[in-house]
N, C-alpha and C positions, 0 to 999 in steps of 0.2 A: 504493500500500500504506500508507502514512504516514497519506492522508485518511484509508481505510477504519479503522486506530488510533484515527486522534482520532474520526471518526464511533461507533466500538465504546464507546470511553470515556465518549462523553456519553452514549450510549443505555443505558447501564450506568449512569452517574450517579442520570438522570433516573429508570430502573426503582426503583434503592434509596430514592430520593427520594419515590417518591410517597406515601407518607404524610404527608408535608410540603408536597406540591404538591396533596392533598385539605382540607389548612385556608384554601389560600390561592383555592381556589374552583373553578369549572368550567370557567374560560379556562386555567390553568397545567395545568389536571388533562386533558382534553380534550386539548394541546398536547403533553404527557408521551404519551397513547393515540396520538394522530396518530402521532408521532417512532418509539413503538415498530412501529408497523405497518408503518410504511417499511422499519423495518430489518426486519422479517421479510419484504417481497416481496424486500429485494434480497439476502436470505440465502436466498432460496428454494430453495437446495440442499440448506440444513439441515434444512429442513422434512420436517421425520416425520409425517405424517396419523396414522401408526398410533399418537399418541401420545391424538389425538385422536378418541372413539368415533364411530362412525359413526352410531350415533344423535342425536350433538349436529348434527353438519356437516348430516343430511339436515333437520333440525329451524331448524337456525339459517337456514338457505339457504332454505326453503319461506316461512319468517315472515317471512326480508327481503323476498322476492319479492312474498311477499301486501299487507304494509304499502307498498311502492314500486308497487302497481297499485291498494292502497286510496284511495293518496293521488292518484294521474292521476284516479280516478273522482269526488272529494272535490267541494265548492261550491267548498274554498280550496285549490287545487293549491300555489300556490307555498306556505302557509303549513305545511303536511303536509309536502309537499316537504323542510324542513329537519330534520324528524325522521328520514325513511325514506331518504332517496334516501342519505345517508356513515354507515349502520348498518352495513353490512357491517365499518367500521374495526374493531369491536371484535372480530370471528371472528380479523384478520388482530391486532390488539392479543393475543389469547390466545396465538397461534405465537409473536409473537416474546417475549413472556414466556420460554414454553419453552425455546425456542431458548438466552434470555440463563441464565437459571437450570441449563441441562446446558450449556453453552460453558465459562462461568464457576465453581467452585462454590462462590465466594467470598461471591456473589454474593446467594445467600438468608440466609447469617448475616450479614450485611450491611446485610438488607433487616430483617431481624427484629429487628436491634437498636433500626436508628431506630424502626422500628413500636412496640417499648417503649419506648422512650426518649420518643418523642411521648406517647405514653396513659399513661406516667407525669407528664409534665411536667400534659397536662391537668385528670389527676386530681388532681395537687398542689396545683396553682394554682387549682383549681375550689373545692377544701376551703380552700384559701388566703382567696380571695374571700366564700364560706361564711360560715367562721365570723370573721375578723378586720377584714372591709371595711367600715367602718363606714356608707359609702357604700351599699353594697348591704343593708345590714339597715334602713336608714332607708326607701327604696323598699321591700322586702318589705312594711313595718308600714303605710304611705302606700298601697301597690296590690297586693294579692296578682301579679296580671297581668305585676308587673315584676321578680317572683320568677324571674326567668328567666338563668341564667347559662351563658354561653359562650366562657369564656379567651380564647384566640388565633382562637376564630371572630368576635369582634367582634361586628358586628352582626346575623350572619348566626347565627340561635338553633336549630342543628344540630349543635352539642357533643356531646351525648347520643346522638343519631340516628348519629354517628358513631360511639360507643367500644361502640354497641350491636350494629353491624352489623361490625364488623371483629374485636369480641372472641373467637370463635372462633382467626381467625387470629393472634391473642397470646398464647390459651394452648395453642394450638399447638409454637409456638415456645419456649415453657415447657416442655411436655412432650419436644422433641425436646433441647433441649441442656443444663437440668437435670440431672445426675447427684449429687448432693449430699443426704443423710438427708432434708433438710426440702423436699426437691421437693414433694412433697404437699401440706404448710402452707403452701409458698409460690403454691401454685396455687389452692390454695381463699382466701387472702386476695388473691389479684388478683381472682379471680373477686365477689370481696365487695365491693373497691375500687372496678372498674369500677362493677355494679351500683348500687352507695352514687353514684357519682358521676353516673348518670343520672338517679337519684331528687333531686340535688339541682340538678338541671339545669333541673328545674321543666319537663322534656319530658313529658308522660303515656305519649304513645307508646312512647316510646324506657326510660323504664323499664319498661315492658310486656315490651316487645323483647328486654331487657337480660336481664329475668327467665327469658325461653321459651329465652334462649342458654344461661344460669347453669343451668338443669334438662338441659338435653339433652348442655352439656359435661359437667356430674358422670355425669352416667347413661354417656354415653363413658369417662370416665376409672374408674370406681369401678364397679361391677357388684354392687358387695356392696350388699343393701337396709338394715340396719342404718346403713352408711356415708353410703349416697346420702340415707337421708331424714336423717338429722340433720344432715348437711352443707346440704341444701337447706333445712331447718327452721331452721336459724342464721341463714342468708341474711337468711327471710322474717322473724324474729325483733327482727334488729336493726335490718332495712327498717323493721318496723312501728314499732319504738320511735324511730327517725327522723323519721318520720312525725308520731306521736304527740304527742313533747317540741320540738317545734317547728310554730309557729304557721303560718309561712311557708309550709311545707310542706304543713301540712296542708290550709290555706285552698286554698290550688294546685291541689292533688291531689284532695282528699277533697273539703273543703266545696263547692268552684269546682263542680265536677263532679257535683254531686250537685246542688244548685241548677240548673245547665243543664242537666239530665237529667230532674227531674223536674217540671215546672210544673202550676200548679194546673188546667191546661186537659188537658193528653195528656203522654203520656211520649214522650222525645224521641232521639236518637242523637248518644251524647257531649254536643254544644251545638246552639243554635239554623241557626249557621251550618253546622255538618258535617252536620246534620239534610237543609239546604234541597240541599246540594252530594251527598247521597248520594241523593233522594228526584231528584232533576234528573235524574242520571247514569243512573237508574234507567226515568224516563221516555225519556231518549234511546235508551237501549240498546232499548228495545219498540218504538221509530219501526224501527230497522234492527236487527234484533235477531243476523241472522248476520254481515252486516260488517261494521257501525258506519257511522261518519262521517267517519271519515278519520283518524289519528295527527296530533294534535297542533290540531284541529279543537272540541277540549269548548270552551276559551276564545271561539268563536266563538257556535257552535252554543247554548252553555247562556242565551245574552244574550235567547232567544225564549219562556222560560220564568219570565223574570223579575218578572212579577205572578202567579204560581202560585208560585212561589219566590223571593221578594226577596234571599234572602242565598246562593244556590244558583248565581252565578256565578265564575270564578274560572280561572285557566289551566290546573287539574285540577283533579279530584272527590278529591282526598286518600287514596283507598285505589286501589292499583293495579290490582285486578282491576274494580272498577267504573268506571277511566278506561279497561283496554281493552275491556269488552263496550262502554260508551258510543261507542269511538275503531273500534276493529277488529271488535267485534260477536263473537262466540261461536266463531265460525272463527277467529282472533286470538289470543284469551283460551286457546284450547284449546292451543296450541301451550307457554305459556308455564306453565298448569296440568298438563300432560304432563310437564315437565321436573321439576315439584316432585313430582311422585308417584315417578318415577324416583330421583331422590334420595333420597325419605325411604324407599322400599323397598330401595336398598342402603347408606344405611344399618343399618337394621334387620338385614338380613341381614349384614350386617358385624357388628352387635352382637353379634349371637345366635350365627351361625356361624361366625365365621372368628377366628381367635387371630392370625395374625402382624400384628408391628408397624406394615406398611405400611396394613395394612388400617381399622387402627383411629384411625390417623394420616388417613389419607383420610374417616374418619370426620368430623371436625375440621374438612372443607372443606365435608362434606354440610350439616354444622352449619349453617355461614356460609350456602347457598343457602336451607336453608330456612326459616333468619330472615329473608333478603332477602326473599322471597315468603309471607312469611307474613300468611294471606288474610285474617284479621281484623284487623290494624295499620293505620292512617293513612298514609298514605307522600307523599312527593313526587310530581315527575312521573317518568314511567316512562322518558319516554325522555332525561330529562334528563342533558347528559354527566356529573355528579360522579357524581350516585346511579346512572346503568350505569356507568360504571366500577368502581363499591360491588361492581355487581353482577358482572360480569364477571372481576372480582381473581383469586378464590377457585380461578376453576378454572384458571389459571396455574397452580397448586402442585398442585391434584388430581391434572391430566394430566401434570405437569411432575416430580413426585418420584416415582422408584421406588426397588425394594429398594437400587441401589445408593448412592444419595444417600444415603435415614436410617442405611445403616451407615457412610458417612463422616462425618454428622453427628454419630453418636451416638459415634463415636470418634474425632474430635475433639477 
Protein backbone atom coordinates (compact mmCIF):
# COMPACT_ATOMS: atom_id res chain seq x y z
CA UNK A 1 0.00 0.00 0.00
CA UNK A 2 2.85 2.48 0.82
CA UNK A 3 4.57 1.70 -2.81
CA UNK A 4 1.19 2.17 -4.43
CA UNK A 5 1.30 6.06 -2.30
CA UNK A 6 4.57 6.91 -3.53
CA UNK A 7 3.66 5.35 -7.12
CA UNK A 8 0.13 7.70 -6.98
CA UNK A 9 2.21 10.66 -5.84
CA UNK A 10 4.77 10.77 -8.66
CA UNK A 11 2.18 9.93 -11.33
CA UNK A 12 0.35 12.98 -9.97
CA UNK A 13 3.55 14.89 -9.86
CA UNK A 14 4.58 14.10 -13.24
CA UNK A 15 0.44 14.79 -14.61
CA UNK A 16 0.71 18.43 -13.10
CA UNK A 17 4.10 18.79 -14.52
CA UNK A 18 3.61 18.22 -17.87
CA UNK A 19 3.62 21.59 -19.20
CA UNK A 20 7.13 21.76 -17.85
CA UNK A 21 8.14 18.21 -19.15
CA UNK A 22 6.77 19.76 -22.89
CA UNK A 23 9.71 22.43 -22.80
CA UNK A 24 12.14 20.00 -21.84
CA UNK A 25 11.36 17.99 -25.05
CA UNK A 26 9.89 14.55 -26.39
CA UNK A 27 12.15 12.06 -24.17
CA UNK A 28 10.72 13.72 -20.57
CA UNK A 29 7.21 14.21 -22.31
CA UNK A 30 6.85 10.63 -23.88
CA UNK A 31 8.21 9.24 -20.24
CA UNK A 32 5.55 11.42 -18.34
CA UNK A 33 2.64 9.47 -21.23
CA UNK A 34 4.50 6.10 -20.77
CA UNK A 35 4.26 6.45 -16.42
CA UNK A 36 0.72 7.61 -16.82
CA UNK A 37 -0.59 4.71 -18.96
CA UNK A 38 0.94 2.35 -16.59
CA UNK A 39 -0.81 3.70 -13.94
CA UNK A 40 -4.06 3.54 -15.72
CA UNK A 41 -3.73 -0.49 -16.63
CA UNK A 42 -2.83 -1.08 -13.06
CA UNK A 43 -5.91 1.19 -11.85
CA UNK A 44 -7.88 -0.71 -14.34
CA UNK A 45 -10.72 -1.00 -11.89
CA UNK A 46 -11.03 2.65 -12.01
CA UNK A 47 -11.43 2.72 -15.50
CA UNK A 48 -14.84 4.08 -16.61
CA UNK A 49 -15.17 3.59 -20.61
CA UNK A 50 -18.26 5.37 -20.25
CA UNK A 51 -16.26 8.30 -19.72
CA UNK A 52 -14.82 7.70 -22.94
CA UNK A 53 -17.33 7.83 -26.38
CA UNK A 54 -17.43 5.03 -28.05
CA UNK A 55 -16.94 6.75 -31.11
CA UNK A 56 -13.40 7.65 -30.13
CA UNK A 57 -12.37 3.91 -28.64
CA UNK A 58 -13.85 2.40 -32.12
CA UNK A 59 -11.90 5.11 -34.10
CA UNK A 60 -8.72 5.16 -32.15
CA UNK A 61 -8.51 1.19 -32.13
CA UNK A 62 -9.32 0.62 -36.03
CA UNK A 63 -6.37 3.43 -36.98
CA UNK A 64 -3.92 1.67 -34.55
CA UNK A 65 -4.67 -1.45 -36.02
CA UNK A 66 -4.53 -0.15 -39.68
CA UNK A 67 -1.10 1.81 -39.09
CA UNK A 68 0.45 -1.57 -37.14
CA UNK A 69 -0.60 -3.66 -40.50
CA UNK A 70 0.44 -0.55 -42.73
CA UNK A 71 3.77 -0.65 -41.33
CA UNK A 72 4.26 -5.05 -41.40
CA UNK A 73 3.24 -4.37 -45.20
CA UNK A 74 5.86 -1.16 -45.59
CA UNK A 75 9.61 -1.52 -47.69
CA UNK A 76 10.80 -0.34 -43.99
CA UNK A 77 9.18 -2.54 -41.27
CA UNK A 78 11.24 -1.86 -38.48
CA UNK A 79 11.45 1.94 -39.28
CA UNK A 80 7.31 2.27 -39.28
CA UNK A 81 7.43 -0.03 -36.70
CA UNK A 82 8.59 2.80 -34.02
CA UNK A 83 5.71 4.96 -34.90
CA UNK A 84 2.80 2.40 -34.89
CA UNK A 85 3.54 -0.62 -33.11
CA UNK A 86 3.44 1.72 -28.73
CA UNK A 87 0.59 4.20 -30.34
CA UNK A 88 -1.94 2.43 -28.43
CA UNK A 89 0.20 4.25 -25.04
CA UNK A 90 -1.69 7.24 -25.76
CA UNK A 91 -5.65 5.78 -25.77
CA UNK A 92 -4.22 4.15 -22.26
CA UNK A 93 -2.28 7.99 -21.49
CA UNK A 94 -6.11 9.45 -21.83
CA UNK A 95 -7.77 6.90 -18.95
CA UNK A 96 -5.21 7.46 -16.65
CA UNK A 97 -5.44 11.33 -17.09
CA UNK A 98 -9.02 10.61 -16.08
CA UNK A 99 -8.76 8.59 -13.73
CA UNK A 100 -5.94 11.07 -11.96
CA UNK A 101 -8.19 14.23 -12.46
CA UNK A 102 -11.68 12.50 -10.76
CA UNK A 103 -9.34 10.49 -7.83
CA UNK A 104 -7.77 13.69 -7.08
CA UNK A 105 -9.41 17.01 -7.42
CA UNK A 106 -6.78 18.99 -6.50
CA UNK A 107 -5.29 17.84 -9.17
CA UNK A 108 -6.57 20.19 -12.30
CA UNK A 109 -6.12 23.46 -10.29
CA UNK A 110 -2.88 22.39 -9.85
CA UNK A 111 -2.28 21.56 -13.23
CA UNK A 112 -3.74 24.86 -14.59
CA UNK A 113 -1.62 26.96 -12.44
CA UNK A 114 1.61 25.69 -13.72
CA UNK A 115 0.17 25.73 -17.22
CA UNK A 116 -0.20 29.77 -16.55
CA UNK A 117 2.52 30.17 -14.79
CA UNK A 118 4.70 28.43 -17.74
CA UNK A 119 2.80 30.65 -20.76
CA UNK A 120 3.40 33.41 -18.46
CA UNK A 121 6.84 33.00 -17.70
CA UNK A 122 7.26 32.55 -21.64
CA UNK A 123 5.50 35.26 -22.66
CA UNK A 124 7.44 37.44 -20.36
CA UNK A 125 10.79 36.47 -21.04
CA UNK A 126 9.96 36.39 -24.86
CA UNK A 127 8.99 40.32 -24.72
CA UNK A 128 11.90 40.34 -22.37
CA UNK A 129 14.37 39.16 -25.05
CA UNK A 130 12.10 41.28 -27.78
CA UNK A 131 12.55 44.33 -26.96
CA UNK A 132 15.61 44.66 -24.29
CA UNK A 133 18.21 41.84 -25.68
CA UNK A 134 20.53 43.62 -27.36
CA UNK A 135 21.85 40.48 -28.57
CA UNK A 136 18.99 39.58 -30.23
CA UNK A 137 18.03 42.89 -32.13
CA UNK A 138 21.60 42.95 -33.53
CA UNK A 139 20.84 39.38 -35.33
CA UNK A 140 17.32 40.42 -36.23
CA UNK A 141 19.07 43.74 -38.37
CA UNK A 142 22.21 41.10 -39.50
CA UNK A 143 19.54 38.09 -40.65
CA UNK A 144 15.88 38.42 -40.71
CA UNK A 145 16.19 34.31 -40.42
CA UNK A 146 17.57 34.74 -36.92
CA UNK A 147 14.44 36.61 -35.83
CA UNK A 148 13.44 33.67 -34.25
CA UNK A 149 12.82 33.44 -30.57
CA UNK A 150 12.21 30.68 -28.12
CA UNK A 151 12.95 31.33 -24.05
CA UNK A 152 13.24 28.19 -22.36
CA UNK A 153 12.92 26.07 -25.71
CA UNK A 154 16.48 26.96 -26.48
CA UNK A 155 17.40 25.75 -29.55
CA UNK A 156 14.41 24.00 -30.39
CA UNK A 157 12.25 27.19 -32.30
CA UNK A 158 8.77 25.72 -31.17
CA UNK A 159 7.84 28.46 -28.50
CA UNK A 160 5.05 29.69 -30.59
CA UNK A 161 3.80 26.36 -31.90
CA UNK A 162 3.58 25.62 -28.20
CA UNK A 163 1.43 28.65 -26.58
CA UNK A 164 -0.48 28.26 -29.95
CA UNK A 165 -1.77 24.87 -29.52
CA UNK A 166 -2.23 24.70 -25.72
CA UNK A 167 -3.98 28.35 -25.57
CA UNK A 168 -7.38 27.04 -25.41
CA UNK A 169 -6.53 25.07 -22.41
CA UNK A 170 -5.38 28.47 -20.44
CA UNK A 171 -8.15 30.36 -21.14
CA UNK A 172 -10.00 27.65 -20.17
CA UNK A 173 -8.70 27.68 -16.99
CA UNK A 174 -9.36 31.46 -16.88
CA UNK A 175 -12.63 31.03 -17.44
CA UNK A 176 -13.38 28.28 -14.82
CA UNK A 177 -11.62 29.89 -11.69
CA UNK A 178 -11.90 33.70 -12.58
CA UNK A 179 -14.62 35.16 -10.48
CA UNK A 180 -13.56 38.66 -10.00
CA UNK A 181 -15.37 42.03 -12.27
CA UNK A 182 -12.32 42.05 -14.73
CA UNK A 183 -12.56 38.33 -15.65
CA UNK A 184 -13.37 39.54 -19.05
CA UNK A 185 -10.39 42.09 -19.58
CA UNK A 186 -8.31 39.65 -18.12
CA UNK A 187 -9.10 37.08 -20.64
CA UNK A 188 -9.15 39.17 -23.68
CA UNK A 189 -5.41 40.60 -22.69
CA UNK A 190 -4.18 36.96 -22.26
CA UNK A 191 -5.74 36.05 -25.34
CA UNK A 192 -3.79 39.23 -26.91
CA UNK A 193 -0.42 38.22 -24.87
CA UNK A 194 -0.30 34.81 -26.07
CA UNK A 195 -1.11 35.99 -29.64
CA UNK A 196 1.59 39.08 -29.52
CA UNK A 197 3.91 36.46 -28.22
CA UNK A 198 3.67 34.13 -31.26
CA UNK A 199 3.84 36.99 -33.80
CA UNK A 200 7.10 37.74 -32.18
CA UNK A 201 8.34 34.21 -32.15
CA UNK A 202 9.11 34.81 -35.61
CA UNK A 203 6.82 31.31 -36.18
CA UNK A 204 4.56 32.05 -39.37
CA UNK A 205 2.61 29.11 -38.42
CA UNK A 206 2.12 29.24 -35.12
CA UNK A 207 0.86 32.93 -35.33
CA UNK A 208 -1.50 31.62 -37.83
CA UNK A 209 -2.46 29.12 -35.25
CA UNK A 210 -2.55 31.52 -32.57
CA UNK A 211 -4.96 33.77 -34.53
CA UNK A 212 -7.69 30.77 -35.65
CA UNK A 213 -7.49 29.85 -31.59
CA UNK A 214 -7.91 33.82 -30.43
CA UNK A 215 -11.29 33.85 -33.04
CA UNK A 216 -12.92 30.63 -32.17
CA UNK A 217 -12.19 31.36 -28.15
CA UNK A 218 -13.93 34.83 -28.32
CA UNK A 219 -16.70 33.50 -30.45
CA UNK A 220 -16.85 30.74 -27.34
CA UNK A 221 -16.74 33.04 -24.63
CA UNK A 222 -18.74 36.37 -26.15
CA UNK A 223 -21.76 35.53 -28.58
CA UNK A 224 -22.49 39.18 -28.69
CA UNK A 225 -21.35 40.37 -32.43
CA UNK A 226 -20.61 43.92 -31.43
CA UNK A 227 -18.31 42.40 -28.69
CA UNK A 228 -16.66 39.57 -30.72
CA UNK A 229 -15.69 41.75 -33.61
CA UNK A 230 -14.12 44.59 -31.85
CA UNK A 231 -12.50 42.25 -29.52
CA UNK A 232 -11.08 40.29 -32.41
CA UNK A 233 -10.52 43.62 -34.51
CA UNK A 234 -8.05 44.99 -31.51
CA UNK A 235 -6.29 41.78 -31.66
CA UNK A 236 -5.78 42.04 -35.59
CA UNK A 237 -5.13 45.84 -34.99
CA UNK A 238 -2.38 45.83 -32.62
CA UNK A 239 -0.80 42.43 -34.47
CA UNK A 240 -0.74 44.62 -37.52
CA UNK A 241 0.87 47.68 -35.95
CA UNK A 242 3.59 45.18 -34.46
CA UNK A 243 4.06 44.11 -37.52
CA UNK A 244 4.38 47.39 -39.08
CA UNK A 245 6.68 49.42 -36.58
CA UNK A 246 9.19 46.81 -36.41
CA UNK A 247 11.46 45.87 -39.19
CA UNK A 248 12.26 42.57 -37.69
CA UNK A 249 9.20 41.41 -37.93
CA UNK A 250 8.07 42.50 -40.63
CA UNK A 251 11.12 41.21 -42.85
CA UNK A 252 10.02 37.71 -41.06
CA UNK A 253 6.73 37.63 -41.65
CA UNK A 254 5.80 39.83 -44.50
CA UNK A 255 8.63 40.70 -46.78
CA UNK A 256 10.44 36.88 -46.14
CA UNK A 257 7.39 35.49 -47.27
CA UNK A 258 6.20 37.32 -49.87
CA UNK A 259 9.73 37.01 -51.74
CA UNK A 260 9.58 33.15 -51.27
CA UNK A 261 6.05 33.15 -52.54
CA UNK A 262 6.34 34.95 -55.37
CA UNK A 263 9.21 34.47 -57.89
CA UNK A 264 9.79 35.91 -61.16
CA UNK A 265 9.30 32.33 -62.72
CA UNK A 266 5.74 30.79 -60.90
CA UNK A 267 4.09 31.37 -57.63
CA UNK A 268 5.16 29.03 -55.15
CA UNK A 269 3.61 27.51 -51.57
CA UNK A 270 4.82 29.58 -48.46
CA UNK A 271 8.97 28.88 -49.64
CA UNK A 272 10.80 27.12 -52.18
CA UNK A 273 11.57 24.36 -49.61
CA UNK A 274 7.78 23.60 -48.27
CA UNK A 275 6.96 24.01 -52.10
CA UNK A 276 9.37 20.99 -53.03
CA UNK A 277 8.12 18.93 -49.51
CA UNK A 278 4.24 19.42 -50.27
CA UNK A 279 4.43 18.87 -54.26
CA UNK A 280 6.73 15.24 -53.03
CA UNK A 281 4.06 14.22 -50.48
CA UNK A 282 1.77 14.80 -53.07
CA UNK A 283 3.29 12.79 -55.68
CA UNK A 284 3.75 9.89 -53.18
CA UNK A 285 0.36 9.96 -51.95
CA UNK A 286 -0.92 9.07 -56.04
CA UNK A 287 1.81 6.14 -56.06
CA UNK A 288 -0.51 4.56 -53.11
CA UNK A 289 -3.13 6.78 -52.84
CA UNK A 290 -5.40 4.50 -50.35
CA UNK A 291 -2.74 3.29 -47.95
CA UNK A 292 0.23 5.08 -48.33
CA UNK A 293 3.63 3.87 -47.52
CA UNK A 294 3.91 3.16 -44.21
CA UNK A 295 3.93 5.60 -40.95
CA UNK A 296 6.97 7.17 -40.45
CA UNK A 297 8.33 5.95 -44.14
CA UNK A 298 8.10 9.92 -46.08
CA UNK A 299 11.95 10.32 -44.74
CA UNK A 300 12.75 7.22 -46.71
CA UNK A 301 10.50 7.04 -49.59
CA UNK A 302 10.61 11.03 -50.43
CA UNK A 303 14.87 10.42 -51.19
CA UNK A 304 13.49 8.90 -54.88
CA UNK A 305 12.13 12.04 -55.95
CA UNK A 306 14.98 14.20 -55.25
CA UNK A 307 15.96 15.45 -58.96
CA UNK A 308 12.01 16.25 -59.45
CA UNK A 309 12.34 17.85 -56.03
CA UNK A 310 15.71 18.98 -54.62
CA UNK A 311 14.54 20.52 -51.45
CA UNK A 312 11.22 18.04 -51.18
CA UNK A 313 13.01 15.65 -48.73
CA UNK A 314 12.84 15.73 -45.13
CA UNK A 315 11.45 13.39 -42.17
CA UNK A 316 7.84 14.81 -42.82
CA UNK A 317 6.11 16.83 -45.49
CA UNK A 318 5.36 19.61 -42.77
CA UNK A 319 1.55 19.61 -42.96
CA UNK A 320 -0.19 16.78 -41.26
CA UNK A 321 -2.74 15.67 -43.42
CA UNK A 322 -0.30 15.52 -46.58
CA UNK A 323 2.20 13.27 -44.39
CA UNK A 324 -0.79 10.95 -43.65
CA UNK A 325 -2.21 10.54 -47.30
CA UNK A 326 1.62 10.21 -48.28
CA UNK A 327 2.27 7.72 -44.97
CA UNK A 328 -1.37 5.86 -44.44
CA UNK A 329 -2.96 6.90 -47.86
CA UNK A 330 -6.71 8.14 -47.72
CA UNK A 331 -7.95 5.10 -45.46
CA UNK A 332 -5.43 6.61 -42.68
CA UNK A 333 -6.19 10.21 -43.36
CA UNK A 334 -9.85 9.60 -43.00
CA UNK A 335 -9.84 8.32 -39.70
CA UNK A 336 -8.16 11.26 -38.37
CA UNK A 337 -10.23 13.90 -40.77
CA UNK A 338 -13.46 12.20 -39.10
CA UNK A 339 -12.48 13.18 -35.78
CA UNK A 340 -12.13 16.91 -36.75
CA UNK A 341 -15.45 17.08 -38.35
CA UNK A 342 -16.83 15.46 -35.14
CA UNK A 343 -15.49 18.13 -33.01
CA UNK A 344 -16.07 21.01 -34.99
CA UNK A 345 -19.96 19.90 -35.33
CA UNK A 346 -20.30 19.62 -31.56
CA UNK A 347 -18.85 22.22 -31.10
CA UNK A 348 -21.04 24.33 -33.12
CA UNK A 349 -23.83 22.67 -31.65
CA UNK A 350 -22.71 23.57 -28.30
CA UNK A 351 -22.41 27.17 -29.40
CA UNK A 352 -25.61 27.55 -30.85
CA UNK A 353 -27.79 25.12 -28.72
CA UNK A 354 -26.82 24.23 -25.45
CA UNK A 355 -26.52 27.08 -22.52
CA UNK A 356 -25.04 25.05 -19.56
CA UNK A 357 -21.61 25.71 -18.23
CA UNK A 358 -20.23 22.20 -18.92
CA UNK A 359 -21.00 22.50 -22.35
CA UNK A 360 -19.46 25.60 -23.23
CA UNK A 361 -16.55 24.66 -21.11
CA UNK A 362 -16.11 21.56 -23.24
CA UNK A 363 -16.29 23.88 -25.96
CA UNK A 364 -12.64 25.08 -24.97
CA UNK A 365 -11.22 21.46 -25.54
CA UNK A 366 -13.16 21.24 -29.13
CA UNK A 367 -11.18 24.49 -29.48
CA UNK A 368 -7.75 22.90 -28.76
CA UNK A 369 -8.58 19.78 -31.38
CA UNK A 370 -9.39 21.79 -33.99
CA UNK A 371 -6.23 23.86 -33.94
CA UNK A 372 -4.37 20.78 -33.55
CA UNK A 373 -5.70 19.57 -36.82
CA UNK A 374 -6.20 22.23 -38.46
CA UNK A 375 -5.80 21.36 -42.37
CA UNK A 376 -4.18 24.27 -43.80
CA UNK A 377 -1.18 24.97 -40.85
CA UNK A 378 2.46 23.52 -41.31
CA UNK A 379 2.95 21.13 -38.54
CA UNK A 380 5.56 18.72 -37.26
CA UNK A 381 5.59 15.05 -37.54
CA UNK A 382 2.34 13.50 -36.66
CA UNK A 383 3.40 10.81 -34.81
CA UNK A 384 5.98 12.41 -33.15
CA UNK A 385 5.71 11.98 -29.02
CA UNK A 386 5.76 15.88 -27.88
CA UNK A 387 3.35 17.04 -30.64
CA UNK A 388 0.79 13.75 -29.97
CA UNK A 389 0.90 14.28 -26.65
CA UNK A 390 -0.20 18.33 -27.94
CA UNK A 391 -2.56 16.26 -29.28
CA UNK A 392 -3.81 13.96 -27.12
CA UNK A 393 -3.84 16.42 -23.78
CA UNK A 394 -7.01 18.02 -24.42
CA UNK A 395 -9.22 15.23 -24.31
CA UNK A 396 -8.17 14.20 -20.64
CA UNK A 397 -10.33 17.34 -19.59
CA UNK A 398 -13.19 16.93 -22.37
CA UNK A 399 -13.93 13.31 -21.09
CA UNK A 400 -12.50 13.83 -17.66
CA UNK A 401 -14.66 17.13 -16.21
CA UNK A 402 -18.25 16.89 -15.69
CA UNK A 403 -21.06 18.97 -14.05
CA UNK A 404 -19.76 17.80 -10.81
CA UNK A 405 -16.15 19.07 -11.04
CA UNK A 406 -16.97 22.81 -12.67
CA UNK A 407 -19.24 23.26 -9.73
CA UNK A 408 -16.48 22.40 -7.30
CA UNK A 409 -14.22 24.52 -9.29
CA UNK A 410 -16.28 27.33 -9.61
CA UNK A 411 -16.97 27.39 -5.84
CA UNK A 412 -13.94 27.04 -4.83
Amino acid sequence: MYTNSIFNKIVSFLFISLPISLIFGPFFTDLTVVIIGIYALLNYKKIKFSNVPNFFIIIFFIFYFYILINSLLSTNKLLSLESSLFYFRYFFFILGGIILINSDQKLLPYFFIILISISLLLSLHSLYLFFFNQTYIDLCFENSEMCRISSLFNEELIMGSYLARIMPLIILSLSIYLKNKYKNIIIFFSILLLILTCLISGERNSFILSLVSGFLLIINYKKNLKILFSAFFTILLISTIFIITNDAIKNRLIDQTFDESFTSEKIIIISPVYNDLYLNAITLFFEKPLQGHGPKTFREICKKNKDLYPSGCSTHPHNLYLQLLSETGIIGTSFIFIFLIFCSYKFIINLFYYKSQLLLTKNYLYIAVMVNLFPLASSGNFFNNWLSCIYFLPLIFLWGINNKSINHYANA
